[in-house]
Structures are given as structure tokens and as C-alpha cells.
C-alpha positions in Angstrom: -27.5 -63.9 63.4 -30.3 -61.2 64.0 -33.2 -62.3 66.2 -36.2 -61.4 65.9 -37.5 -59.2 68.3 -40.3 -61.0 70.9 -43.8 -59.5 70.7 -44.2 -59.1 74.5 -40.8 -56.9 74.5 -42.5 -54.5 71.7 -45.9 -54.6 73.8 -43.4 -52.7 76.4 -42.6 -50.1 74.4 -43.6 -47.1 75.0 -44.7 -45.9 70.9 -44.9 -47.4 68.2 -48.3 -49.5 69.2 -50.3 -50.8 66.3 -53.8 -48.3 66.0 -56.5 -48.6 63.0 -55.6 -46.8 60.3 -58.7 -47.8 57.6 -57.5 -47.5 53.9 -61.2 -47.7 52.7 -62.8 -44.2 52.0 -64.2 -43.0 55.5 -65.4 -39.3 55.3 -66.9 -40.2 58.4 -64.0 -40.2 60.1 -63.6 -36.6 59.7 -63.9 -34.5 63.5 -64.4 -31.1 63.6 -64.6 -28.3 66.3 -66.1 -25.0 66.7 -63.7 -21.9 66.6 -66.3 -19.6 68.6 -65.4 -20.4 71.8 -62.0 -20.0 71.8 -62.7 -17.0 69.6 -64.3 -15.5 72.2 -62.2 -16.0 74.9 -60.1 -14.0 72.8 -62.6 -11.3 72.3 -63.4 -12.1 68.9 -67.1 -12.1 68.1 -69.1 -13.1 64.9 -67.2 -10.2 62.9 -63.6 -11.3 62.5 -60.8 -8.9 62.6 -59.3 -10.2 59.9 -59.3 -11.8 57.1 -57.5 -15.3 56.2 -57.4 -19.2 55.3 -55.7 -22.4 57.3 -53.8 -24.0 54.5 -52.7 -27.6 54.7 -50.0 -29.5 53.4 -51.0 -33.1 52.8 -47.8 -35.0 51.3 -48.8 -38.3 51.4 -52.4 -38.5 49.5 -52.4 -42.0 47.5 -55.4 -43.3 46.2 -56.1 -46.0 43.4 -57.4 -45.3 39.6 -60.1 -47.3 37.7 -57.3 -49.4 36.6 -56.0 -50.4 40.5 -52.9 -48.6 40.2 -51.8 -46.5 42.5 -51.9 -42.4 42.6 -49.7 -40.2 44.7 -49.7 -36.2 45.0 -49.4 -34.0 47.3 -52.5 -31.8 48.3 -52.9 -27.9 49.2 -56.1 -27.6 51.4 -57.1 -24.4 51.9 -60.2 -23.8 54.8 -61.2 -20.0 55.3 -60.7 -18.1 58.3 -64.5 -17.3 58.5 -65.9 -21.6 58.7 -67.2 -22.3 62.1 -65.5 -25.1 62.5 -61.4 -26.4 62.3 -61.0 -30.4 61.4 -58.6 -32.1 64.3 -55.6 -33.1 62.6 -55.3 -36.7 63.2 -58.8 -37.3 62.1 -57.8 -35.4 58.9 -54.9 -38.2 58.3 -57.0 -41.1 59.0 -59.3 -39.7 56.4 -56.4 -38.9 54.0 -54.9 -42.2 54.5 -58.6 -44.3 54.3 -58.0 -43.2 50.1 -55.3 -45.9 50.1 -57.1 -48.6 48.5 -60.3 -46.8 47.0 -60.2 -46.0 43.3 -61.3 -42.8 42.2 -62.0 -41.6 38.4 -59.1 -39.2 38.0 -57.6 -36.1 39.7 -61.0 -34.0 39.8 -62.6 -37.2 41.2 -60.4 -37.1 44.1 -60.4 -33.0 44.6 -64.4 -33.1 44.4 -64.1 -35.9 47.0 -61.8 -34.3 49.4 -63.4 -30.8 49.2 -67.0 -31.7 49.6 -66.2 -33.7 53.1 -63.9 -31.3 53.9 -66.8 -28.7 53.1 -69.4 -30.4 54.7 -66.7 -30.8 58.2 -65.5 -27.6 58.2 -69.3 -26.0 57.7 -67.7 -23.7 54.3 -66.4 -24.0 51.3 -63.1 -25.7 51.2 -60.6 -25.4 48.1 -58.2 -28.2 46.7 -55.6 -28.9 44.7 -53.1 -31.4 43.5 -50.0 -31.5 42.5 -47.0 -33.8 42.1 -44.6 -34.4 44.7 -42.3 -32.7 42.9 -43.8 -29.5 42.0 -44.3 -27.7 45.7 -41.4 -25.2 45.8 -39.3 -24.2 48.8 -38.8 -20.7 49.9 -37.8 -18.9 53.4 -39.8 -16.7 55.0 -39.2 -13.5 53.8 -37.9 -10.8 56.5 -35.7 -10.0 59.1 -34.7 -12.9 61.7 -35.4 -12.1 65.1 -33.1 -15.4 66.0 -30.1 -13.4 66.3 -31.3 -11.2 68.9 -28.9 -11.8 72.5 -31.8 -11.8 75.2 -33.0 -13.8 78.3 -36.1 -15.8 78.6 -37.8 -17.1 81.2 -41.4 -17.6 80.0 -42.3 -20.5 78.5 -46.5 -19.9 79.0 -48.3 -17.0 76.7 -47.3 -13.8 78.4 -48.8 -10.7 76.5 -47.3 -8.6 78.7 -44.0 -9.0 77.1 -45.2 -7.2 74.1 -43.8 -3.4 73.7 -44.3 -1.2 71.1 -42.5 2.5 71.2 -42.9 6.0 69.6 -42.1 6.2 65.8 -44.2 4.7 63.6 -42.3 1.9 61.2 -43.6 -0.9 58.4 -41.6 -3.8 58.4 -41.6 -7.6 58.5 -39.9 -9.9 61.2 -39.5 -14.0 61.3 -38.6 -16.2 63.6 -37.9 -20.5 63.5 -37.9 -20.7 67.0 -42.0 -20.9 67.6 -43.0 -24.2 69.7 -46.2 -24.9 71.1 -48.3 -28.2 72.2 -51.0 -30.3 70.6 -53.9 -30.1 73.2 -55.1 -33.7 72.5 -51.5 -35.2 72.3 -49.0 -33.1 74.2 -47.1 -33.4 71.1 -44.9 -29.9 70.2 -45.9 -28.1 67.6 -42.3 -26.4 65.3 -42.7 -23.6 63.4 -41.7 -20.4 61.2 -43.4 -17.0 61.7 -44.1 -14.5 59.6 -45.3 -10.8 61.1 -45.7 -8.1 59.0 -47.2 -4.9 60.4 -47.2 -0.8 60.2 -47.7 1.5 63.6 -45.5 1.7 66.1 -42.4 -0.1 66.3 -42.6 -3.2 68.2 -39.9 -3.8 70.5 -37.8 -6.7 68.9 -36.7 -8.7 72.0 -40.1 -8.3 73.6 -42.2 -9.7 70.6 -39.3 -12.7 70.4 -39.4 -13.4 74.1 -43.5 -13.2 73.6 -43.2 -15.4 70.7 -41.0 -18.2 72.7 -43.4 -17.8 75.7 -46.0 -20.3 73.8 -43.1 -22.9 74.3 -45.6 -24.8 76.7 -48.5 -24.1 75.7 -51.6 -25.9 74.5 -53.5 -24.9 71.9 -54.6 -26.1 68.0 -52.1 -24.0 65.4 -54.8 -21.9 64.1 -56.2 -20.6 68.0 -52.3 -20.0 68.6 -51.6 -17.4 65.6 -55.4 -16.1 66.3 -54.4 -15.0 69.7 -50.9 -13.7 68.8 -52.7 -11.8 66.1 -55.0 -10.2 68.7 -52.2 -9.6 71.9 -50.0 -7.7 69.0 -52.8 -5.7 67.3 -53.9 -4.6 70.8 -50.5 -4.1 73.0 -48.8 -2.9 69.8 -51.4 -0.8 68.3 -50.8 -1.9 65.1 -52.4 0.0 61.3 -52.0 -3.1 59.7 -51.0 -6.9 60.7 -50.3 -9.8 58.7 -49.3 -12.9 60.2 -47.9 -16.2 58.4 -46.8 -19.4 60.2 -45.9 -22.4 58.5 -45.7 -25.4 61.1 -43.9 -28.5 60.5 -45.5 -31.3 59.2 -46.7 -34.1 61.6 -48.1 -37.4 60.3 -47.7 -35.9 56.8 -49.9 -33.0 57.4 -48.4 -29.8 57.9 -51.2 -26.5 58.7 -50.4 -22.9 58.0 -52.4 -20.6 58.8 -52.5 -17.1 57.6 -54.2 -13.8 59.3 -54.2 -10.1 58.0 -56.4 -7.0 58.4 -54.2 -5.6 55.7 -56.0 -5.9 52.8 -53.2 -8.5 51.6 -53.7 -11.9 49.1 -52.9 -14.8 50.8 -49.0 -15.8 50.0 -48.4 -18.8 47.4 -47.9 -22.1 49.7 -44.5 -22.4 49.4 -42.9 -25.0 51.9 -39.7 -23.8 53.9 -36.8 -26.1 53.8 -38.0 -27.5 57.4 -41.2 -28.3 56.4 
């Protein structure tokens, strides 16, 4: 016979504790934060470097119709490179998930919704679309894998200094899976694929990987992290051109990719990898 198990033995634990998760439409639970200043402690003034979007994966938007019945679809969020402001992630799955039980007119209904608040949060405008959870195709990163490479580390904290680029000037694109860093308000880690396409000199492989795996401890929002790789490559590597793509695992649902280029380059089509 299974027993239950006792409320005061759960109260121990230490996840898994009950918090408010409203399923009432709340844009006001939207919280957003200002890119400058960590733009400029990365040397980045009002005039971007490059050009780009944050694109986010929500898989589990549900909402109501006029009816009562329930909706389900997954939506592609993209935010510009050039807003002011990023949204925190948790407040943007609260707000997600307080669509649970409001009803909405249709599929427009909900995208007008999502990308006015979004808009109005992120202080530009904000594009959205839905799909169902069917339709968002899977695809690798295109490139060569840098995972195979046989090398040391011993960083684990951002280390520009392992970043070497040598004589001979070369154009081609490099991935990696191995890419960890923390969530700054949870401590949480932070999984994903990059991308980094470039032309100048040739980067030294096991330094960029080594650089790459040195953000293994540390803090700092997704889109701040690829920002500042962008910049410690296009200045210790002297790139011509740099494009840089990460798609992060998805936590709480939510998964945020964002994309940087000087290149002149469309943005790629959001296609999840088979982690995400």
C-alpha cells in the first residue's frame, strides 16, 4: 500500500515549493532591464557593433478561445538587438503562463497581445508568431565541431586571454555543445549550442574552445554572454566579419537565442536543435 507522503516531510525539501503562478492575463508582471550598462562595460556605446535579435522559444503558450476551450502553440518571439531593454526570463513565463485561463479572439488576438506588452517591456518593437507544436523543425548547427578537439582546461571564469588568432586569413564556421554559463538571479546553468562564423585571421581552435568553456561559472543573462564573446573575438581575433548564433536550452519552457553579426547576414530560420 503506498502512503501518502506527509506535508511537513515535503516542507523539507529542498525544491519543488509551491510559488504563485497567476493564470489570469498579467502583463504587468512583465520585468525588464536595461542593456546599457552592461553594454558599456563591454565598451559598447549607443552605436551597436552589430546587428541582431534575441529570439525566444515559448513551447508551452495555452490560452482559452471565446468558446472556453483550450489553445496550445508554440511561440517565436523575436526582440531586436537595438531595444534598451531585455525582459527577465521568469517574469516572461509567469506572463506566458497567466494566458491559461483568459480567452482571447483567435490567433492574431493572442500575437497582438503578446507583442504589444512585450513591445511596451522591451521599449521596441517586438515580432510574434504562432505555430503548432508540431511544426518547429529541428536542425544542428551547421559547422565544424570544436568538441573533438584533445586539450586541457583549467578556466572555468571568462578569460579573453585565451583567445589567439594567427597569420593567414580564413572564412569559416565553428560549433560547439559544450557552452555553460549561470543565471545571475538563480545560479541556475545555462546549456547551450554555438554558432561562430567569421573571416580574418584564423582563430586558434583550442584557444576559442578553451575560451568558450571558460564561461562555465559564470554569471550573466544569455544575451550579455554572446555580447561579450562577440566583442573579446572581434577584438583579440581581429575579425572582417562575425556572426555568432547560440541556441540555449529551454528552461521553464522558454528557451532564448540570441543572434549577433556585423556581417551583413539575415537572421537564420529558428530552427530548434535536437537538445532544445
Amino acid at each position: 500500500m503506498t502512503s501518502e507522503i506527509a506535508a511537513s516531510e515535503l516542507a523539507a525539501a529542498p525544491l519543488g515549493h509551491a510559488t504563485d503562478h497567476p493564470d489570469a492575463y498579467a502583463p504587468d508582471l512583465l520585468y525588464a532591464l536595461p542593456r546599457a550598462p552592461q553594454r558599456a562595460a563591454l565598451g559598447i556605446g549607443e552605436r551597436l557593433p552589430f546587428a541582431g535579435a534575441d529570439v525566444w522559444t515559448a513551447y508551452e503558450l495555452t490560452w482559452l478561445d471565446r468558446n472556453g476551450k483550450p489553445r496550445v502553440a508554440v511561440a517565436t518571439i523575436v526582440v531586436p538587438a537595438e531595444s534598451p531593454r531585455i525582459v527577465e526570463s521568469k517574469s516572461m513565463k509567469l506572463y506566458l503562463g497567466s494566458f491559461a485561463q483568459s480567452r482571447f479572439d483567435g490567433d492574431q488576438d493572442v500575437t497582438a497581445t503578446v507583442a504589444r506588452d512585450l513591445g511596451a517591456a522591451a521599449g521596441a518593437d517586438v515580432h510574434v508568431t504562432l505555430a503548432a507544436p508540431d511544426a518547429l523543425a529541428c536542425a544542428p548547427l551547421a559547422g565544424s565541431s570544436l568538441d573533438g578537439l584533445d586539450v586541457a582546461f583549467t578556466a572555468y571564469d571568462v578569460d579573453p586571454a585565451l583567445l589567439v588568432a594567427h597569420e593567414g586569413n580564413v572564412r569559416e564556421t565553428l560549433t560547439t555543445d559544450l557552452f555553460r554559463s549561470l543565471c545571475p538571479v538563480t545560479a541556475q546553468p545555462d546549456m547551450a549550442s554555438l554558432q561562430i562564423t567569421y573571416a580574418g585571421p584564423r582563430i586558434d581552435h583550442a584557444g576559442l574552445l578553451r575560451y568558450l568553456v571558460s564561461y562555465r561559472c559564470h554569471a550573466g543573462f544569455h544575451e550579455h554572454c554572446i555580447e561579450r564573446i562577440f566583442m573579446d573575438v572581434k577584438r583579440r581575433c581581429a575579425t572582417v566579419e562575425l556572426t555568432i548564433h547560440a541556441r540555449f536550452l529551454r528552461r521553464g519552457g522558454l528557451d532564448i537565442n540570441p543572434f549577433r553579426s556585423d556581417a551583413g547576414v539575415r537572421m537564420p530560420a529558428n530552427l530548434r536543435t535536437a537538445r532544445q
